[in-house]
C-alpha positions as CSV (number, residue, x, y, z in Angstrom):
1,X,-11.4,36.2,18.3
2,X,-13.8,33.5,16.8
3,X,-13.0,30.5,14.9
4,X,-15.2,29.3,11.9
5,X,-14.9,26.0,9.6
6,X,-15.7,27.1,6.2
7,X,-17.2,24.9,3.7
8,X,-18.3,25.3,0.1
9,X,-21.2,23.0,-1.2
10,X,-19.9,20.2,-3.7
11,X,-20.8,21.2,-7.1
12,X,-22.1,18.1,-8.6
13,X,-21.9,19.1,-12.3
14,X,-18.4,20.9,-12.7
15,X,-15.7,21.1,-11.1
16,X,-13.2,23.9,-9.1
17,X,-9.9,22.3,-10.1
18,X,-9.9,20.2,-13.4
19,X,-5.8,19.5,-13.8
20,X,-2.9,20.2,-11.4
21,X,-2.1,23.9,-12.7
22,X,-5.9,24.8,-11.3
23,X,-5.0,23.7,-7.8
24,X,-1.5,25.7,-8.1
25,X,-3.1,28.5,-9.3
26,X,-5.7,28.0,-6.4
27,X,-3.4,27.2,-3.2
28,X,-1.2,30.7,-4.7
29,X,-4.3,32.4,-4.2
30,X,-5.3,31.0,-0.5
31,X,-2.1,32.6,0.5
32,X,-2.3,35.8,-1.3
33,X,-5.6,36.7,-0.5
34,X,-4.9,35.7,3.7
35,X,-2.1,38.3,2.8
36,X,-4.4,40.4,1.4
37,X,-7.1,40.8,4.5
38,X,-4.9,40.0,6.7
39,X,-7.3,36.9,7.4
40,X,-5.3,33.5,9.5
41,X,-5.8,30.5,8.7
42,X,-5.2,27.7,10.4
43,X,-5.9,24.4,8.0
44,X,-7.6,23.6,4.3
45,X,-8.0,21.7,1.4
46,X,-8.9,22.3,-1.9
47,X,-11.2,19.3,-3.8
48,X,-11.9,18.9,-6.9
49,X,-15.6,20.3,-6.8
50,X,-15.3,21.7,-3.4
51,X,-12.8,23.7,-0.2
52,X,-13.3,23.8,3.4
53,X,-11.0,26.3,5.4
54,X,-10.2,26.6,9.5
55,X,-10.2,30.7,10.1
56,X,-9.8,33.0,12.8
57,X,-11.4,36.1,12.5
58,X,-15.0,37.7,12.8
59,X,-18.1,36.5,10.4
60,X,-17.8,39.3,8.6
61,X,-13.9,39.1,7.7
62,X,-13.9,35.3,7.0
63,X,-16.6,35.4,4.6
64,X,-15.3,38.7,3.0
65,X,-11.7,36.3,2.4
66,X,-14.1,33.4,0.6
67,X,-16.2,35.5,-1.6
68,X,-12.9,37.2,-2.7
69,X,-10.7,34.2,-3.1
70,X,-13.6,32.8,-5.1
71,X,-13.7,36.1,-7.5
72,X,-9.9,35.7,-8.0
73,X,-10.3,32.1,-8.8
74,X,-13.0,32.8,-11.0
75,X,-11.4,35.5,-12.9
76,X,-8.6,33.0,-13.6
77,X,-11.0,30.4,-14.5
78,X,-12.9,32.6,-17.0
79,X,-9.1,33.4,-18.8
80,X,-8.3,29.8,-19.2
81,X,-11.9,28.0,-19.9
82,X,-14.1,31.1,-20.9
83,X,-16.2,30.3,-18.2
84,X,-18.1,33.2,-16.5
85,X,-20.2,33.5,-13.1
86,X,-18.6,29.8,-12.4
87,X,-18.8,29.7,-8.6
88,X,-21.2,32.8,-8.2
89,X,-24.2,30.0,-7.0
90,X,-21.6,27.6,-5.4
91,X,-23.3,28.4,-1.1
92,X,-21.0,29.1,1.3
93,X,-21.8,27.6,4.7
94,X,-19.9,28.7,8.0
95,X,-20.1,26.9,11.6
96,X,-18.8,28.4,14.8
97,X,-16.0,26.6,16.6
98,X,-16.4,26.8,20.2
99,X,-13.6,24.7,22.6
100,X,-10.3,23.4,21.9
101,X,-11.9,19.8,21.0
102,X,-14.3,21.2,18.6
103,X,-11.2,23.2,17.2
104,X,-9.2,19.5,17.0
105,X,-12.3,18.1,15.2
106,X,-12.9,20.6,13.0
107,X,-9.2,20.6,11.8
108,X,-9.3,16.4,11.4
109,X,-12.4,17.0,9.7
110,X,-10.5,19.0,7.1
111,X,-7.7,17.0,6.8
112,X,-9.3,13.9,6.1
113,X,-11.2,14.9,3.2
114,X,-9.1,13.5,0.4
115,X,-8.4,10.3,2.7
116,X,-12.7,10.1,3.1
117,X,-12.6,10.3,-1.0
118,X,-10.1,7.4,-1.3
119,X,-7.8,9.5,-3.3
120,X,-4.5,8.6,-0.6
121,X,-4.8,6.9,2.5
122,X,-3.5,9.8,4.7
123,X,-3.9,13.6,4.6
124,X,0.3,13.8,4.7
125,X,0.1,12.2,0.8
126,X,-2.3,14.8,-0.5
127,X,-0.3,18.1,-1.8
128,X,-3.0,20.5,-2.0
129,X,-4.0,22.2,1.7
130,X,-2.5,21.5,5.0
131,X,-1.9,17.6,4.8
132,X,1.6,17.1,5.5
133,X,2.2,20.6,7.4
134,X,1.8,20.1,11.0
135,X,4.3,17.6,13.2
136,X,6.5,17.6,9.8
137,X,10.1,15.8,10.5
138,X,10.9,17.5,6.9
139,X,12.1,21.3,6.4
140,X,10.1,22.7,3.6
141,X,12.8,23.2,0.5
142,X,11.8,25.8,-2.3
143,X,13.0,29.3,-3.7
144,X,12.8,32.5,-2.1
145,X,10.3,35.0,-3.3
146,X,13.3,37.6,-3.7
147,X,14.5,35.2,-5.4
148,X,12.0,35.1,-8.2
149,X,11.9,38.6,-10.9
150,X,8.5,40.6,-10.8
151,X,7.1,39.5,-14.0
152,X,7.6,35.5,-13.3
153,X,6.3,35.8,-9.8
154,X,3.1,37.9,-11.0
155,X,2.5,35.2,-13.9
156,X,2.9,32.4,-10.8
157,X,0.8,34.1,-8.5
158,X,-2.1,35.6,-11.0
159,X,-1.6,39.4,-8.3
160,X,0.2,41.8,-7.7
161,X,3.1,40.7,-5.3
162,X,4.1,43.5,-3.3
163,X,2.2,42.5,-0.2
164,X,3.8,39.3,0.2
165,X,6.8,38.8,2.3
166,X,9.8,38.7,0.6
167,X,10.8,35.4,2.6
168,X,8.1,33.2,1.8
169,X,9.4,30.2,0.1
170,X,7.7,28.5,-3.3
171,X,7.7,24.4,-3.9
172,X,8.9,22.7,-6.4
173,X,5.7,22.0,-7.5
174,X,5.0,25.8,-7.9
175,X,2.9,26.8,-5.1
176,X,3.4,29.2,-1.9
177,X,4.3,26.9,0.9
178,X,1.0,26.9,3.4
179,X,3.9,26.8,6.0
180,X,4.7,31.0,5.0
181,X,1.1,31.6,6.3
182,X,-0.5,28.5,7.7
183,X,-0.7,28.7,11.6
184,X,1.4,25.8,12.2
185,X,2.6,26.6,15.8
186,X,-1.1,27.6,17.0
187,X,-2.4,24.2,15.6
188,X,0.4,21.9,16.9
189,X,0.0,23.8,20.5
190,X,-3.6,23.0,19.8
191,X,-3.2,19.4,19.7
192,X,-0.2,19.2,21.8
193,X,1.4,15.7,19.8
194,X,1.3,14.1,16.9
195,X,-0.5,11.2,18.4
196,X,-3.4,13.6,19.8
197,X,-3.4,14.2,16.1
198,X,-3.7,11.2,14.8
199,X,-6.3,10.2,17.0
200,X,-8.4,12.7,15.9
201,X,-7.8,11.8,12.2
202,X,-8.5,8.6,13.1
203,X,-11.8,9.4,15.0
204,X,-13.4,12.0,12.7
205,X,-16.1,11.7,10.8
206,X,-14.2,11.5,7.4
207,X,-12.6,8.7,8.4
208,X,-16.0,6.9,9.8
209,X,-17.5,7.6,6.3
210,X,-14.3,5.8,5.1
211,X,-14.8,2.8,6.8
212,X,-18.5,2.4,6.3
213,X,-18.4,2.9,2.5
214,X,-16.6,-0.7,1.3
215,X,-13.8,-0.4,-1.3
216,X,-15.5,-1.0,-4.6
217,X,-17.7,2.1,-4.1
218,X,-15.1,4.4,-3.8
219,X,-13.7,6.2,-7.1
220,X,-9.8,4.2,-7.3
221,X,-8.7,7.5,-9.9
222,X,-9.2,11.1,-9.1
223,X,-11.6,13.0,-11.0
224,X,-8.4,14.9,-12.9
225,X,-7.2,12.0,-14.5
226,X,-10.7,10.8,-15.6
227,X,-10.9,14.3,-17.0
228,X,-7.6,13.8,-18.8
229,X,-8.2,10.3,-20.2
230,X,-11.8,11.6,-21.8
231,X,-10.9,13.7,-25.2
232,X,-8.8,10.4,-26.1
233,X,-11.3,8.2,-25.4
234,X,-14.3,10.3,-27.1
235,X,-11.7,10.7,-30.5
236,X,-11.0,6.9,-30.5
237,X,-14.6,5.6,-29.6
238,X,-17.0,8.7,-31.4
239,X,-14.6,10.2,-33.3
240,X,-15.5,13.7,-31.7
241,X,-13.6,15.7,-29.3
242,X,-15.6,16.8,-26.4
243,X,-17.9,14.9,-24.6
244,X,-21.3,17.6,-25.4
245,X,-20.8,16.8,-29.0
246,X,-21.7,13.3,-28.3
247,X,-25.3,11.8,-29.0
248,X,-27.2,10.3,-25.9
249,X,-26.5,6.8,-26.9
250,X,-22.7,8.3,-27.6
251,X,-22.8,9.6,-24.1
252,X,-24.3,6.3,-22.6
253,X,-21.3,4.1,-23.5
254,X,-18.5,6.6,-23.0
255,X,-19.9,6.5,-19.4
256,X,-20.2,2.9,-19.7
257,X,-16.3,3.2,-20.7
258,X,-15.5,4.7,-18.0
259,X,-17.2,3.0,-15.2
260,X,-15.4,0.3,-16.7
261,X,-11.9,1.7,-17.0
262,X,-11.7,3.4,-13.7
263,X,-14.1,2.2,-11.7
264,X,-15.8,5.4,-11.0
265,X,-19.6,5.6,-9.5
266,X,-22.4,7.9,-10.9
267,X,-21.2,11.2,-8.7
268,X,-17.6,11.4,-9.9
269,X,-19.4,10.4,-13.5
270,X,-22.1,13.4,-13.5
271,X,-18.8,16.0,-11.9
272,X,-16.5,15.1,-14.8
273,X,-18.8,14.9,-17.4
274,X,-20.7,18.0,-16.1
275,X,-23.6,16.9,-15.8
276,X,-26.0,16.8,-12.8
277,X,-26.4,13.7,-10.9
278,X,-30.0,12.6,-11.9
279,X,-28.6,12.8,-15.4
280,X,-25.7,10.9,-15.1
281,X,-28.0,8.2,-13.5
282,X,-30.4,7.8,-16.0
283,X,-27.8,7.3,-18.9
284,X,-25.9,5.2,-16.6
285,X,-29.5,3.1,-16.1
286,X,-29.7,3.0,-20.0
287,X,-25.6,1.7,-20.3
């Protein structure tokens, strides 16, 4: 059986997941569709404009899981923004693992996405993928599938739920546990402690790109809450409610604004304000 890291190409004009019910609706359908194909999966993590996955299975299953979580995503995108085709063009690269180190480094390569992003300062503290699964001291609390009528759990999930096992357990915050379907035992054998863990956190790449890049270039908010903070900020500064009805000398100080208020650099500027990135610089050069 063959192992592949699975990566998505980071959309630099839009994004995946623009508000917390987008990344529920998003990690429900990670575990529906590995139910669906039958497809394991042993860590991921959904970003804002991106996902990366750890899979076992041939080529031709893993990418046949990515091309249809992305049409179930999308179809759920199109119902709540009226966006269609959204992640048609977003590439999908996939790398062969080979070796139980490459396996290690591939999962704390994963994992320390949102740490390399500086939205938390370990995986553990970031909710959406496989942070603060493996080694956990902490038995995952939540209500039973059973539990939960047919209509309510089809409206939570966005699918049909009769393939899932009665016994997986949903969060509180609304989401399929990874634990129901995550490969927890295969990775933990894989890295035998939770300090062979860590030092592979530690030694990653992500985490060398952390280092390197000082503190003030980092965003300090996530791109959701610049998202959230920019219809109040385009009605009290421009009197307009979206940032396309804006002028370019509009546009050139609300991104001003928000430089300002949360400290954020020209990608995190051109992905929120969907624009693309040479955009975004040049009315950032004119702010």
């Amino acid at each position: 059986m063959e192992y592949w890291l699975v990566s998505t190409e980071h959309l630099e004009d839009r994004l995946w997941f623009r508000d917390e019910e987008d990344f529920r609706v998003a990690m429900n359908l990670v575990a529906v569709v590995s139910c669906a194909l039958g497809i394991d999966i042993l860590a991921f993590v959904l970003m804002s404009n991106h996902v990366h996955f750890v899979m076992r299975g041939d080529r031709e299953k893993v990418l046949e899981y990515v091309n249809e979580f992305k049409r179930r995503y999308s179809i759920y995108l199109n119902s709540r923004y009226g966006v269609k085709e959204y992640l048609r063009r977003n590439d999908v690269h996939l790398l062969l693992i080979e070796g139980e180190e490459a396996m290690e480094r591939a999962i704390a390569y994963v994992q320390m996405n949102p740490v390399a992003a500086g939205i938390c300062a370990h995986p553990a503290l970031y909710p959406w993928g496989t942070g603060n699964v493996f080694f956990s001291q902490v038995k995952p609390t939540g209500k039973l599938l059973a539990d939960i009528p047919n209509r309510p759990r089809m409206r939570l999930l966005h699918s049909e739920c009769g393939i899932l096992p009665e016994e997986w357990m949903v969060g509180e915050e609304g989401f399929l546990l990874p634990q129901n379907y995550v490969k927890v035992r295969a990775v933990e054998a894989c890295f035998r402690s939770p300090n062979r863990m860590n030092y592979f956190l530690n030694s990653s790449s992500k985490a060398k790109k952390r280092l390197e890049v000082s503190e003030e270039k980092l965003p300090a908010f996530r791109d959701q809450v610049i998202l959230a903070a920019m219809p109040d900020l385009c009605k009290s500064l421009f009197q307009k409610n979206t940032f396309q009805e804006l002028k370019v000398s509009e546009q050139t100080e609300l991104l001003r604004q928000l430089r300002y208020r949360f400290s954020s650099n020209v990608n995190q500027l051109a992905r929120v304000c969907g624009l693309s990135y040479p955009e975004a610089a040049r009315l950032m050069d004119c702010a």
